[in-house]
LOGU-878014 format. One record per residue (C-alpha): residue number from 1; residue in one letter; x, y, z. Coordinates in nm, 3 decimals. Layout:
N
 num residuo      xx      yy      zz
 NUM       a       X       Y       Z
...
REM end
This chain:
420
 num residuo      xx      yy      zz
   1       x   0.000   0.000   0.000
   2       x   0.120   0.337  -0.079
   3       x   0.202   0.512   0.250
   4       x   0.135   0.870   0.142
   5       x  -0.120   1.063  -0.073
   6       x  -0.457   0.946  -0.158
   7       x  -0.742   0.775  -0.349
   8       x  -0.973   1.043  -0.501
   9       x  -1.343   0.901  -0.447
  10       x  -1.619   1.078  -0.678
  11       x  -1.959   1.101  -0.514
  12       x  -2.008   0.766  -0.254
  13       x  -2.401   0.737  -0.317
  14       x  -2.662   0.657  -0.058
  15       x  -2.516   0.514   0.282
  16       x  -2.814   0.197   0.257
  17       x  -2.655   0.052  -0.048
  18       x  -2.224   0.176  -0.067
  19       x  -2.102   0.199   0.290
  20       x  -1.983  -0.082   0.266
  21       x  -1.778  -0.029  -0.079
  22       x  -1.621   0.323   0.084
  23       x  -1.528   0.159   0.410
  24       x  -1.373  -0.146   0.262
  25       x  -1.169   0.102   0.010
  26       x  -1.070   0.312   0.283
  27       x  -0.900  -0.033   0.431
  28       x  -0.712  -0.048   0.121
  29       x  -0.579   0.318   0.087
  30       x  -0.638   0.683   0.265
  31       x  -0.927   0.863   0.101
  32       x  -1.090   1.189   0.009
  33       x  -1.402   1.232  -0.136
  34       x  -1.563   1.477  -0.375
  35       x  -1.916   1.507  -0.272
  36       x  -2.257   1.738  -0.341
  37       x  -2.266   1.746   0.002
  38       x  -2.144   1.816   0.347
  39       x  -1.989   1.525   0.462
  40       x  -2.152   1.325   0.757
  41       x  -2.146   0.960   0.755
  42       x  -1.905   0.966   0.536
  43       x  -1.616   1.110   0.771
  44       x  -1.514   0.797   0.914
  45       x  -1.436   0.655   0.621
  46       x  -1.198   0.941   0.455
  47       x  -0.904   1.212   0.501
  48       x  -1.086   1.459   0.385
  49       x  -1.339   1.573   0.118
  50       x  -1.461   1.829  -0.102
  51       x  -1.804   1.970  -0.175
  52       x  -1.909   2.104  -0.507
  53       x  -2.135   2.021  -0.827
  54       x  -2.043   1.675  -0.899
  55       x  -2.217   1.762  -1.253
  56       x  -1.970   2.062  -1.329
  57       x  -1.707   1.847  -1.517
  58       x  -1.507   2.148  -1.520
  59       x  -1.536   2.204  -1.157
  60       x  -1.439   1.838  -1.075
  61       x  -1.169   1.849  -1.321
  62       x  -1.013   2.202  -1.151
  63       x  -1.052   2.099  -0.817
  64       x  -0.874   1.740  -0.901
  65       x  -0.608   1.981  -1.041
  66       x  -0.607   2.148  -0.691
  67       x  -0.591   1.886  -0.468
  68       x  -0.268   1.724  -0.651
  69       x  -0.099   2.049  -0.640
  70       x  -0.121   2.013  -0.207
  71       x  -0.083   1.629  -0.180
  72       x  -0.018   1.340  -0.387
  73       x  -0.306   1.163  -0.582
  74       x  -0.244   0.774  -0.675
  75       x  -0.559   0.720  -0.846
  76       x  -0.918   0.801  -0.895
  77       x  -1.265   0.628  -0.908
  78       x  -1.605   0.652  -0.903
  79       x  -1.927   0.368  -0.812
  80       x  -2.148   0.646  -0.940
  81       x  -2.280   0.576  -1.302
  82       x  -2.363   0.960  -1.335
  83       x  -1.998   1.036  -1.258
  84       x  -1.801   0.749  -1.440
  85       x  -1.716   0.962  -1.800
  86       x  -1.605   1.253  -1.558
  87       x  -1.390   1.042  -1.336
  88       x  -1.222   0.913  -1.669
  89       x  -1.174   1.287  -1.766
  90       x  -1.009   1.354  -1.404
  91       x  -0.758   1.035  -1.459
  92       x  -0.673   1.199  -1.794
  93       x  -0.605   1.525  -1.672
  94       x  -0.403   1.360  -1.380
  95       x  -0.202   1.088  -1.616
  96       x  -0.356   0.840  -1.337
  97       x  -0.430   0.483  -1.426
  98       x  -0.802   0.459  -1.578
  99       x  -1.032   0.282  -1.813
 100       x  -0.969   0.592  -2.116
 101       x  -1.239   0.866  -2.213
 102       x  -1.330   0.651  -2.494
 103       x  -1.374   0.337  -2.308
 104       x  -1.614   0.418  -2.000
 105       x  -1.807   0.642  -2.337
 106       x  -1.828   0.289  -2.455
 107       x  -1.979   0.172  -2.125
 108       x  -2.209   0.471  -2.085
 109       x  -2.339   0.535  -2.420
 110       x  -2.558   0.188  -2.526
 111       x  -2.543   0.274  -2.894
 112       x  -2.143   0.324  -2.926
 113       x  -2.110   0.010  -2.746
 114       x  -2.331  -0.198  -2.919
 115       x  -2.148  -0.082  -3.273
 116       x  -1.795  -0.155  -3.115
 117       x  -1.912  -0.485  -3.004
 118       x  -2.099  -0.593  -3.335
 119       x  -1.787  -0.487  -3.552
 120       x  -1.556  -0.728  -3.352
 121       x  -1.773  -1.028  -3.369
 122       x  -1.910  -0.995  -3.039
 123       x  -2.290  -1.152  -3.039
 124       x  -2.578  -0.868  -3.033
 125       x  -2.942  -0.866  -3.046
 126       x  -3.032  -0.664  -3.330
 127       x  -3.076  -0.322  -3.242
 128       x  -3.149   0.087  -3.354
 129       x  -3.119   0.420  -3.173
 130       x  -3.428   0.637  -3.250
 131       x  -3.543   1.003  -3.175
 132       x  -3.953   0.979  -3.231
 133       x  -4.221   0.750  -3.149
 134       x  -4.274   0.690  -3.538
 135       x  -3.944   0.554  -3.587
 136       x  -3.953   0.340  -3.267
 137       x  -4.224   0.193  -3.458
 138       x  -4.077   0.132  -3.755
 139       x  -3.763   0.030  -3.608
 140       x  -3.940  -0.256  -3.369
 141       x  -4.134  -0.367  -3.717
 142       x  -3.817  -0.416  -3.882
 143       x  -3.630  -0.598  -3.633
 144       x  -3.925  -0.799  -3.461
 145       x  -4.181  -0.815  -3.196
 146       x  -4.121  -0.825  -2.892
 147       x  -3.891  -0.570  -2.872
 148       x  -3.719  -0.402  -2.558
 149       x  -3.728  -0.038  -2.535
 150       x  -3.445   0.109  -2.322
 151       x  -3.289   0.495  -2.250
 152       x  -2.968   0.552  -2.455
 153       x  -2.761   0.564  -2.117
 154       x  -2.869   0.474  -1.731
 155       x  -2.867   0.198  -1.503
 156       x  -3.050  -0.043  -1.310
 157       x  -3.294  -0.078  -1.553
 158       x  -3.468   0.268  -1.516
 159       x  -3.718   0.356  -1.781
 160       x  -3.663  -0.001  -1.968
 161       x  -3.956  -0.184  -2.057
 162       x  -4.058  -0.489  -2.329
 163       x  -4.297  -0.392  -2.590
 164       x  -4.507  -0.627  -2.799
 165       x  -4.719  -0.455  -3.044
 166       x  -4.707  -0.082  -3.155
 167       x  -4.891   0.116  -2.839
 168       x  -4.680  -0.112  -2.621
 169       x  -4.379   0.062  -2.824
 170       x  -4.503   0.396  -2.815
 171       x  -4.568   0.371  -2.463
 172       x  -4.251   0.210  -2.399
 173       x  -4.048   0.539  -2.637
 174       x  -4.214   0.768  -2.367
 175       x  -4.088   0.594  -2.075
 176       x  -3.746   0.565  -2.216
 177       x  -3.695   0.881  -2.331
 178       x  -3.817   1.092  -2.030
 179       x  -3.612   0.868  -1.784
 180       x  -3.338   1.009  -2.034
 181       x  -3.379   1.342  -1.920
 182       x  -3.270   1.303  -1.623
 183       x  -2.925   1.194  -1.698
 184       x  -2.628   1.366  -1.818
 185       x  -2.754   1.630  -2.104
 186       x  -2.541   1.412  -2.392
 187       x  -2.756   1.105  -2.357
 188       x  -3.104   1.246  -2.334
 189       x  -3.362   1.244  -2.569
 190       x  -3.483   0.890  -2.792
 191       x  -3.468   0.538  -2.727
 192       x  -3.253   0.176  -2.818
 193       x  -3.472  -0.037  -2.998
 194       x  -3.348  -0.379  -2.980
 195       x  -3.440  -0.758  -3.018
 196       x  -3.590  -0.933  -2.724
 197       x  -3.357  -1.235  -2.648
 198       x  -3.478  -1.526  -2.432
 199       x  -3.292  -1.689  -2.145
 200       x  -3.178  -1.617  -1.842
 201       x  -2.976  -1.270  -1.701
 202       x  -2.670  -1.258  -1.518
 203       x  -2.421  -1.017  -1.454
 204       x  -2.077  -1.059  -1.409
 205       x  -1.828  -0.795  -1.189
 206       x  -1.513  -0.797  -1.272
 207       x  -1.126  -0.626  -1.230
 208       x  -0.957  -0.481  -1.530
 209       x  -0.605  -0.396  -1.481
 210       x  -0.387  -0.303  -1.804
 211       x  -0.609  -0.492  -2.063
 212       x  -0.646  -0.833  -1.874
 213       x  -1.027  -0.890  -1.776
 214       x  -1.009  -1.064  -1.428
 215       x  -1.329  -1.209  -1.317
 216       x  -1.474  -1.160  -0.953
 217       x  -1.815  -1.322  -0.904
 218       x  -2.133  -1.403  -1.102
 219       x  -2.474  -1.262  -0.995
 220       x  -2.801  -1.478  -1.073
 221       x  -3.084  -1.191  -1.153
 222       x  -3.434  -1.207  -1.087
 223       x  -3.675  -0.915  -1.278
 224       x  -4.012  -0.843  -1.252
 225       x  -4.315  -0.572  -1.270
 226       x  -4.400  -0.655  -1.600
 227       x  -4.340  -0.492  -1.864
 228       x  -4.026  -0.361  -1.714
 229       x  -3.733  -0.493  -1.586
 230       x  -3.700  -0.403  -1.225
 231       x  -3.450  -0.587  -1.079
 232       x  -3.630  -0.762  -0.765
 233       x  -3.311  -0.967  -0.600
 234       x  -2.967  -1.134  -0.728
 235       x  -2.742  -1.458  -0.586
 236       x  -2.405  -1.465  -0.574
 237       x  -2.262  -1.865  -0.575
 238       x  -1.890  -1.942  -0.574
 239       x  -1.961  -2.270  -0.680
 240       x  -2.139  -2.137  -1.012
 241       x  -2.013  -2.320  -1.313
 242       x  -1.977  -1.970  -1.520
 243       x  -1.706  -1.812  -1.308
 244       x  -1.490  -2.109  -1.566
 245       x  -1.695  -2.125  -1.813
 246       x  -1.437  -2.022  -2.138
 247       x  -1.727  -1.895  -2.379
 248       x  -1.855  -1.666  -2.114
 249       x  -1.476  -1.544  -2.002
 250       x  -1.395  -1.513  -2.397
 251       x  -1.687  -1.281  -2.481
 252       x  -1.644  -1.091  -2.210
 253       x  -1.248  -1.029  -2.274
 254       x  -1.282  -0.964  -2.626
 255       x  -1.603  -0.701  -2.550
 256       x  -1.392  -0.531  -2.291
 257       x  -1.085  -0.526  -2.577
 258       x  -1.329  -0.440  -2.806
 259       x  -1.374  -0.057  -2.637
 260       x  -1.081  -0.096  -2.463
 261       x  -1.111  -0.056  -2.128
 262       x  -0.793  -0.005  -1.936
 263       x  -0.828   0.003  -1.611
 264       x  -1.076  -0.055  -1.354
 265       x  -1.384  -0.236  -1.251
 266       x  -1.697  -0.318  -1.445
 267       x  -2.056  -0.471  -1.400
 268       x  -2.165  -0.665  -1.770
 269       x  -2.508  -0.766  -1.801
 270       x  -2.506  -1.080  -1.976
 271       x  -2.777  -1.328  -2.125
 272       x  -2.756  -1.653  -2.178
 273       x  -2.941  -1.761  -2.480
 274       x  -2.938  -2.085  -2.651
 275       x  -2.680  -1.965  -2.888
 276       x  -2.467  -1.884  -2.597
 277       x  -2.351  -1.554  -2.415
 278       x  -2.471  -1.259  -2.564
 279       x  -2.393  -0.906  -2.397
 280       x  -2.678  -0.672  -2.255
 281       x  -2.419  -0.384  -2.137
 282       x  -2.095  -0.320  -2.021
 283       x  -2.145  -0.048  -1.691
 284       x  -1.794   0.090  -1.651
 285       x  -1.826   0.062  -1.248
 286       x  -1.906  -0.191  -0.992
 287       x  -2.308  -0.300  -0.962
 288       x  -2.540  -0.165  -0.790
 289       x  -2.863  -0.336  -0.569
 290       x  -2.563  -0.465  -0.346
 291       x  -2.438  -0.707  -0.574
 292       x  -2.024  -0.650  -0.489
 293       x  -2.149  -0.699  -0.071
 294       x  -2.277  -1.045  -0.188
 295       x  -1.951  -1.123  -0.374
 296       x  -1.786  -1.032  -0.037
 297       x  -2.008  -1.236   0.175
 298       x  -2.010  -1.543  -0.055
 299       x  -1.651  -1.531  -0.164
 300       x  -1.405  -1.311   0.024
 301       x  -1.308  -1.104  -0.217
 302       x  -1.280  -0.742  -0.087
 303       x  -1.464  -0.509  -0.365
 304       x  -1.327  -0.198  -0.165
 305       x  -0.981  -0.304  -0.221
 306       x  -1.015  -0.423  -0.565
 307       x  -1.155  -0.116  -0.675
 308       x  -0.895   0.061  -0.502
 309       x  -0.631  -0.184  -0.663
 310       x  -0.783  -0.120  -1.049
 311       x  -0.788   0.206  -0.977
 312       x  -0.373   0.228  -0.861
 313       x  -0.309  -0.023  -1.185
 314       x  -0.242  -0.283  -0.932
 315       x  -0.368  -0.612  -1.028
 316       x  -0.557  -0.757  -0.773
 317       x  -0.527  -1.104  -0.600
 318       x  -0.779  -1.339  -0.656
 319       x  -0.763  -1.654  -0.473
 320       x  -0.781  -1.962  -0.717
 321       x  -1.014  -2.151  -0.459
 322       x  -1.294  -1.988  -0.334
 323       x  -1.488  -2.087   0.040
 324       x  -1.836  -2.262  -0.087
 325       x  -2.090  -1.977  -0.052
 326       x  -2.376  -1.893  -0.170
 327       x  -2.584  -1.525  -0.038
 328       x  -2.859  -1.357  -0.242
 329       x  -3.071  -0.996  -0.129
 330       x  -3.412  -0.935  -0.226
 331       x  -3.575  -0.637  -0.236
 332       x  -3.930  -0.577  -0.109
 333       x  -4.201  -0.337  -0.325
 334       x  -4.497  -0.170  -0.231
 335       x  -4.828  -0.337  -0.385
 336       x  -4.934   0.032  -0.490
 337       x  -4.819   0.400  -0.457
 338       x  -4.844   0.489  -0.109
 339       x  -4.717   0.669   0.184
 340       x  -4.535   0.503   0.414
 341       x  -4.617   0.468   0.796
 342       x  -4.378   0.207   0.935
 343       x  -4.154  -0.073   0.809
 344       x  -4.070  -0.391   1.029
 345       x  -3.796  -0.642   0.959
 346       x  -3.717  -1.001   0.994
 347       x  -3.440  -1.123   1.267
 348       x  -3.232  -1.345   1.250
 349       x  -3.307  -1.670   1.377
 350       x  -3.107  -2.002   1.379
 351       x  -3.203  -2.171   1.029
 352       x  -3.306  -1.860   0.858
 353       x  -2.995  -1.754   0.693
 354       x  -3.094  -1.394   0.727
 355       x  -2.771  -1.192   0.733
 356       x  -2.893  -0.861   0.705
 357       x  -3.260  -0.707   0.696
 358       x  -3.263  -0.290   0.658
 359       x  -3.520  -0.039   0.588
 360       x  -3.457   0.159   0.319
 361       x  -3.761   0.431   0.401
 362       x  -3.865   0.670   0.673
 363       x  -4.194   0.706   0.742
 364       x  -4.381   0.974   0.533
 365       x  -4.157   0.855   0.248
 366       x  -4.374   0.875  -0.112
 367       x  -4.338   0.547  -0.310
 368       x  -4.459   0.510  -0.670
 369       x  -4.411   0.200  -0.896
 370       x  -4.328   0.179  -1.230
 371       x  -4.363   0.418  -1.448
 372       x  -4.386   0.662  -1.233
 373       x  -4.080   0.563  -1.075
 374       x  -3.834   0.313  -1.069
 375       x  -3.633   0.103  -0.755
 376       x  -3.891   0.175  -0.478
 377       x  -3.805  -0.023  -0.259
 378       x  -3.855  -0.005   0.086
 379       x  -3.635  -0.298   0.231
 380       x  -3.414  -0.535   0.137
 381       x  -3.328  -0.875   0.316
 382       x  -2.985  -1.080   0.293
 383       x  -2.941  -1.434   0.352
 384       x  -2.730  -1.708   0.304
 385       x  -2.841  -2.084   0.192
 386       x  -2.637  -2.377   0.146
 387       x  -2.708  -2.386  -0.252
 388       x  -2.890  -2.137  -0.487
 389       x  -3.239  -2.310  -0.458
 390       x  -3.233  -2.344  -0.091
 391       x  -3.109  -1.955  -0.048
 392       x  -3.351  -1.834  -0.316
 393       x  -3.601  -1.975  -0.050
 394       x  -3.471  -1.811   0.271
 395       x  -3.472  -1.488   0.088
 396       x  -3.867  -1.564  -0.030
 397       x  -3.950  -1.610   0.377
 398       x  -3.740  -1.331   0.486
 399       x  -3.911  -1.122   0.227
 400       x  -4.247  -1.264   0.343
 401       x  -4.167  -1.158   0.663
 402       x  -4.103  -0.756   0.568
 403       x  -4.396  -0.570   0.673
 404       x  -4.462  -0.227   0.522
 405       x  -4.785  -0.031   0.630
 406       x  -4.865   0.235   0.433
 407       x  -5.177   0.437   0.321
 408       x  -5.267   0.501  -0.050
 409       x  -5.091   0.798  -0.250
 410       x  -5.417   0.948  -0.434
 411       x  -5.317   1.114  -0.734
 412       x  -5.313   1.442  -0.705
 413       x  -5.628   1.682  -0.838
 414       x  -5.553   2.062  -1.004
 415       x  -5.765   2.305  -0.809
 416       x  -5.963   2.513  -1.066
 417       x  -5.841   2.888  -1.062
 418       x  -6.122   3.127  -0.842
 419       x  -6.364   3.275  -1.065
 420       x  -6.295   3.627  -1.074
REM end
């Protein structure tokens, strides 16, 4: 570890779900955080920090410039997909280890990735970018119904949705493009048509350190909410056959050369169709919903540190036999847009395999399910099981056991303007 200087952190996110990745980092290496906020929780964990707009690139960029003019700076990173293309700018302007500008745009941007992976040979569903409602439609006629309808750039699923006839694609264009507008101003506006491919999703994290794609650990997804794709729960098992599986480790190296990515860590979104692996999207940071605090649990490996590691151009160390383990979270919904009046959780008992159970909500909290809004949760549950069918159970009795009451959220009703 390098004994002086520091780790520049950009943005943390909410305590609930990366805690844990900023206090396993700060293990690995001293660091200080640029936030869009005063610090609080977050003190523990750092040297120091900055507050500014995290969304003024040029802000980040001069105050990166500032803080290596009054101590050493070893490396940068970022969990934060909002953030990733700016923390590549701030590695550039430092001549720090990092992915490359044109590599996390190739994470970020789901049209330039899916044209640098289809010109290497790397399996893609058929796909178009669109601007309008009409050509959504005529782009889902040409390439097949169903269709999945999805914002140009985002993550964990917001504003995607499967579309099956023409309203379900106009519908869908909506969605997608005004969840668009609330990203970073060069991905909003229009849609990624693409073909609907069957099987099953995983995703895959993984350590990237000068070109070599190392693998870390294999998350099992479960969706739901129909039409969309909200990502309900994921299980993380060493023993899983893909974490060897050479098809799967081949298309994910040669996708990763394909936009060449450098340095760092990545989430890929991966399904598994009868033709084999076929690559939903390349997120140039570690997953969200928890996923790297399963890995952790189940396997060992320290995401803090490895994303410290990627980040220094350190390759990490990866034991070549894992402990058996196998620890899934679930996430619990609302049945219907409501205010919340009190959460209660599930213990843990001897047999239950609960590890964790947290509220994610205070009460008063609004919560509105898709498409209003997307990932409203208001708990989440973690267990462990001795195999993925017998944890996938736990979780469904811990989940069972969440208890949300709530009143209804009535829509709300303009008040005509006094006559006059």
């Amino acid at each position: 570890m390098t004994s002086d200087g520091v780790v520049l952190v950009i943005g943390c996110g909410m305590r609930p779900y990366r805690e844990y990745l900023l206090s396993s980092a700060a293990a690995r290496h001293p660091l200080w955080l640029f936030n869009s906020s005063e610090l609080t929780w977050q003190q523990q964990h750092v040297v120091g920090g900055t507050v500014m707009d995290l969304h003024d690139r040029d802000a980040v960029i001069a105050a990166a410039r500032e803080l290596a003019a009054t101590m050493p700076v070893h490396g940068v990173l970022s969990w934060d997909e909002a953030l990733i293309v700016t923390t590549a700018h701030v590695a550039d302007e430092l001549g720090l280890p990092g992915a490359g500008i044109n590599a996390i745009e190739g994470c970020r941007d789901k049209p330039r990735s899916r044209e640098a992976l289809t010109a290497v040979g790397v399996a893609q569903p058929m796909f178009e970018f669109v601007r309008t409602e009409s050509d959504a439609v005529m782009a889902a006629q040409r390439i097949g119904y169903p269709v999945v309808v999805k914002p140009r750039a985002g993550g964990a699923s917001i504003g995607v949705s499967l579309a099956e006839d023409e309203v379900a694609v106009r519908d869908a264009f909506r969605v997608a493009d005004e969840a668009s507008l609330h990203g970073a101003a060069a991905y909003r506006g229009g849609a990624l048509i693409e073909e609907y491919l069957s099987g099953p999703e995983i995703s895959i994290d993984g350590a990237i350190v000068d070109g070599e794609y190392i693998p870390l650990f294999v998350a099992r997804k479960k969706v739901g909410m129909y039409p969309y794709f909200e990502e309900l729960g994921h299980i993380v098992d060493t023993a899983d056959e893909l974490l060897t599986d050479r098809h799967l480790l081949g298309t994910l190296a040669m996708a990763h050369n394909a936009i060449d990515f450098r340095n760092g860590v990545t989430h890929t979104e991966v399904k598994l169709t009868e033709q084999g692996p076929v690559i939903v999207e390349i997120n140039g940071r570690f997953g969200g919903d928890l996923i790297p605090l399963l890995g952790l649990l189940a396997t060992g490996i320290d995401p803090g540190a490895v994303v410290v590691e990627a980040a220094l151009g350190v390759r990490p160390e990866i034991p070549d036999r894992l402990p058996d383990g196998c620890v899934g979270v679930r996430f619990a919904y609302p049945r219907r847009n409501c205010i919340v009046e009190s959460v209660s959780l599930p213990e843990a008992r001897p047999g239950n395999g609960v590890l964790r159970a947290v509220a994610l909500v205070e009460p008063g909290a609004k919560m509105k399910l898709p498409p209003a809004e997307f990932i409203s949760r208001h708990a989440y549950v973690i267990c462990t099981g001795t195999d993925p069918d017998d944890c996938a159970v736990r979780l469904d009795q811990a989940l069972a056991e969440v208890r949300l009451t709530s009143h209804p959220l009535l829509p709300s009703v303009p008040v005509p303007a006094p006559s006059v």
